[in-house]
C-alpha positions in Angstrom: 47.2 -135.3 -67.5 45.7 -132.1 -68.2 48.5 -130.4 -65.6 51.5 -132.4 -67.2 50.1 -130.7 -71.1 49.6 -127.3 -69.2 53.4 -127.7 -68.0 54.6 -128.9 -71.6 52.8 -125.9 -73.2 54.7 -123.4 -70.9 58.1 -125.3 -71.5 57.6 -124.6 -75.3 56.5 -120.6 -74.8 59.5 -120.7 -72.3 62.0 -122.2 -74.7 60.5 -119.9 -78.0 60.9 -116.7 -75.7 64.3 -117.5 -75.1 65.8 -117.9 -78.3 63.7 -115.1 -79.7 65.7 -112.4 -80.3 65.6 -108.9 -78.6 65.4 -105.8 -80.3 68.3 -104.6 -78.9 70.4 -107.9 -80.0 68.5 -107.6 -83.7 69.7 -103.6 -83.5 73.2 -104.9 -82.9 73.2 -107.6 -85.3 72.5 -105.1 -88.4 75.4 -103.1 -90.2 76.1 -99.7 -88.7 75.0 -97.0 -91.0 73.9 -93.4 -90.7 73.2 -90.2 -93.1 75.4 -87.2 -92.9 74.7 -84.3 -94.4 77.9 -82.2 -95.9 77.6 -78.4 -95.9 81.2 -78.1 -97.2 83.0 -80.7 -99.0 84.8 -83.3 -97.3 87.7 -85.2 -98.1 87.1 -89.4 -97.6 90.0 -91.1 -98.6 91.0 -90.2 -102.1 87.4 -88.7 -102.8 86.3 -85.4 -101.9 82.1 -85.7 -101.3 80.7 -82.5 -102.1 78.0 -80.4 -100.2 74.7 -83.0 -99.9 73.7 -86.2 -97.9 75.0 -89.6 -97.7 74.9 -92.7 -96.6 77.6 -94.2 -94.7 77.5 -97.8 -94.4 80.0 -100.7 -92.4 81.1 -103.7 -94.9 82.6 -105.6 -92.4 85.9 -108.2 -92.6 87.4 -109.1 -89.8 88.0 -107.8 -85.9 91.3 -105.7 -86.9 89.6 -103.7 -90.0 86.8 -103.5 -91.9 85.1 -100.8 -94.5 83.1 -97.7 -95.4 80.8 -97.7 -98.1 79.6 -94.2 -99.2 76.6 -93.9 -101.3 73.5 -92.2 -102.4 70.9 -92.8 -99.4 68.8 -94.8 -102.1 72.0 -96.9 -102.0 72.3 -96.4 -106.5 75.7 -94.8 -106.5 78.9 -96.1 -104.6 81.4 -92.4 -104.0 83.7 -94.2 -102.6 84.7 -97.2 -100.0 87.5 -96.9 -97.5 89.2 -98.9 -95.2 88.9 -98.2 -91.3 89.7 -99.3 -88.5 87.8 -99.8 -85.5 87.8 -97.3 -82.6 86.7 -98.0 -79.1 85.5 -95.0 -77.0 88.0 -95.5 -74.5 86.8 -94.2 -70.4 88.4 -91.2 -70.4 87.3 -89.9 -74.0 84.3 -88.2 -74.8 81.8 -88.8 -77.9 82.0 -86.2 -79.6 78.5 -84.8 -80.3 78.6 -84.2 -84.4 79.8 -88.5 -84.0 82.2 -86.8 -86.8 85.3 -85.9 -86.1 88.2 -84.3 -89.1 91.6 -83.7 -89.3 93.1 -80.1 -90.0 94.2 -79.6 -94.0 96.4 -76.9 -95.5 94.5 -73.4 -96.3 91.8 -74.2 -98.8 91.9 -77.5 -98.5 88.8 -79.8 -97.8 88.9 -81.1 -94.1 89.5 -85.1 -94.3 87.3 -87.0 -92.5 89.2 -88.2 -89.6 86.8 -90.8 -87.1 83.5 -91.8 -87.8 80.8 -92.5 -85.1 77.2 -94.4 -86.4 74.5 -93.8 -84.4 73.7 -94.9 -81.3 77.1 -96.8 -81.2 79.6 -96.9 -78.6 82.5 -97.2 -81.0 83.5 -95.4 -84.3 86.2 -96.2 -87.2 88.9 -94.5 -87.9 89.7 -93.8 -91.7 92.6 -95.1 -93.4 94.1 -93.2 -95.6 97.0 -94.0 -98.7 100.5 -93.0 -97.6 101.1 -90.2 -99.4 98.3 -88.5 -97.8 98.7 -89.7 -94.2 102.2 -88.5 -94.4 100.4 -84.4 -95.2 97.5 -85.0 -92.3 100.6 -85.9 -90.3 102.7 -82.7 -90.9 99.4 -80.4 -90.1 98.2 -82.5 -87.3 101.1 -82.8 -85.8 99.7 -86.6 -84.9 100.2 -90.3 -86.0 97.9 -90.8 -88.6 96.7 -94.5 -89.8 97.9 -95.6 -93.6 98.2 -98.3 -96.0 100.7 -98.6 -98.6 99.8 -96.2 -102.0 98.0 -97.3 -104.9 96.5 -100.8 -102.9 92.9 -101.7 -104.6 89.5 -102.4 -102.4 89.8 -106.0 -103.6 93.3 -105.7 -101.3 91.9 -103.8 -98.1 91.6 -107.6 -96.5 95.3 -107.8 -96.4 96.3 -104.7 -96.8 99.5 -103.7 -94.3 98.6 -101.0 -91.6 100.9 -98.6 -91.0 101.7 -95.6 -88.8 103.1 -92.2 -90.3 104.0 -89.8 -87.8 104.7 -86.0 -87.8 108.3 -86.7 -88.6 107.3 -88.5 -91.5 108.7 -91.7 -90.2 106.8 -94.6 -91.5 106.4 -98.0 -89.1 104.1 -100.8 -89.0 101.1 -99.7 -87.2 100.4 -100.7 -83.3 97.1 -99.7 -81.7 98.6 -98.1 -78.5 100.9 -95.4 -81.2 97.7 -94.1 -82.9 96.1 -91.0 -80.8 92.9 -92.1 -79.3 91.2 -89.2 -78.0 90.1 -87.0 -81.2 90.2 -83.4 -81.5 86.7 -80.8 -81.7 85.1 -82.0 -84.4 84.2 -79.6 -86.9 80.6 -78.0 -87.6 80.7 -78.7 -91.2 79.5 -82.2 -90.8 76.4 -83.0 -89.0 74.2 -86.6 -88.7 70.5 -86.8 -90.4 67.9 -88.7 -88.3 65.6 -90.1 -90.8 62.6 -91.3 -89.8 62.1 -94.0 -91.8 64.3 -97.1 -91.3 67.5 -97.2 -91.9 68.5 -99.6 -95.3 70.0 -103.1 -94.1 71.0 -106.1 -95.3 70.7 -108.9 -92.7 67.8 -110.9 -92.7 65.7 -112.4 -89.6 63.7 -114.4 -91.9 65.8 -117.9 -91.0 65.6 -117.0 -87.4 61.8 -116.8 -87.3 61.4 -119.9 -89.9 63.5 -121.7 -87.0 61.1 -120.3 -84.3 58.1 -121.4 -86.8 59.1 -124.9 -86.9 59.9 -124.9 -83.4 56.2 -124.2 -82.5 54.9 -126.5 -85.1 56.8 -129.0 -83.4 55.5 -128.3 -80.1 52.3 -128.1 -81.3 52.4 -131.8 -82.5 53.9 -133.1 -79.6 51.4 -131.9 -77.6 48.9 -133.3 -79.8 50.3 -137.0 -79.5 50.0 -136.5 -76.0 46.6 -134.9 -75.7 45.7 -138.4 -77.9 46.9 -140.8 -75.7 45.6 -139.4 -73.2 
């Protein structure tokens, strides 16, 4: 009897070590974010962040777009939150080491902030930018540049159409495979902060290890019942 408990308890540790979660898989599940910290100003959307340090946060909404929230890093004061679309680092493109990339303006013109890359990801977001002004990073870049229609509100990003402006001002609904992949130099105006403390999220483990609590608890009393008839 006092093998068959032995086994029982190591079936339990076995079963709570493998849904436990890994730190890895906990890092994955938390919203990407990351501090920048602007030398020059930088154009994000229809805002233009001036010289200081942010925090630059995913709000997530589906596998074909999401958001970028830009705040304070106490998280107080929302600049501005802009709709992006995912970018995969594809196997012949390189991560560009600022994880920032811009697109050229016109002489004295803010660069707009073109890709963005959260640390210690393996994919970034491209920024979507109203019509109007994907049209003029068009002309300068000389490349297809992501848009939505003009005036559309946050509350719309969801269902927002995605379009492609190219360098010949021709507008079209967007595809992936038109939209350049590999981004240019990025800029040194723009580099990443590496905080030491934690980064601000807002996921919670505290189900998961109530679940893994009762779990054991369970375990625990079976093991009981069984030391007792015994």
């Amino acid at each position: 009897m006092k093998k068959m408990m032995s086994c029982l308890a190591l079936g339990a540790c076995a079963a709570l070590l493998a849904v436990a979660p890994t730190p890895a898989a906990l890092a994955q599940s938390q919203p990407e974010a990351s501090t920048i910290t602007l030398t020059e100003p930088l154009e994000v959307g229809t805002v233009t962040l001036q010289p200081g340090t942010y925090l630059i946060k995913v709000v997530l909404i589906d596998s074909n777009r999401d958001m970028l929230r830009v705040t304070n890093k106490e998280q107080t004061k929302v600049f501005t939150t802009v709709l992006s679309r995912p970018h995969p680092i594809l196997a012949d493109e390189a991560m560009p080491e600022t994880r920032y990339v811009t697109w050229a303006t016109a002489p004295g013109q803010p660069r707009a902030l073109r890709t963005w890359f959260a640390r210690d990801r393996e994919s970034g977001h491209d920024i979507v930018y109203p019509k109007a002004r994907a049209l003029e990073l068009a002309v300068l870049a000389k490349e297809p540049v992501i848009a939505i229609p003009d005036a559309v509100a946050e509350t719309e990003y969801r269902t927002a159409p995605l379009l492609v402006v190219t360098p010949d001002r021709t507008v079209k609904p967007y595809e992936a495979q038109v939209v350049q992949t590999t981004p240019a130099t990025a800029p040194t105006l723009v580099a990443e902060a590496r905080p030491a403390e934690r980064m601000p999220k807002t996921a919670s483990s505290v189900p998961l290890f109530a679940a893994l609590g009762l779990l054991s608890l369970g375990g625990a009393f079976g093991l009981r019942a069984l030391a007792h008839r015994a």
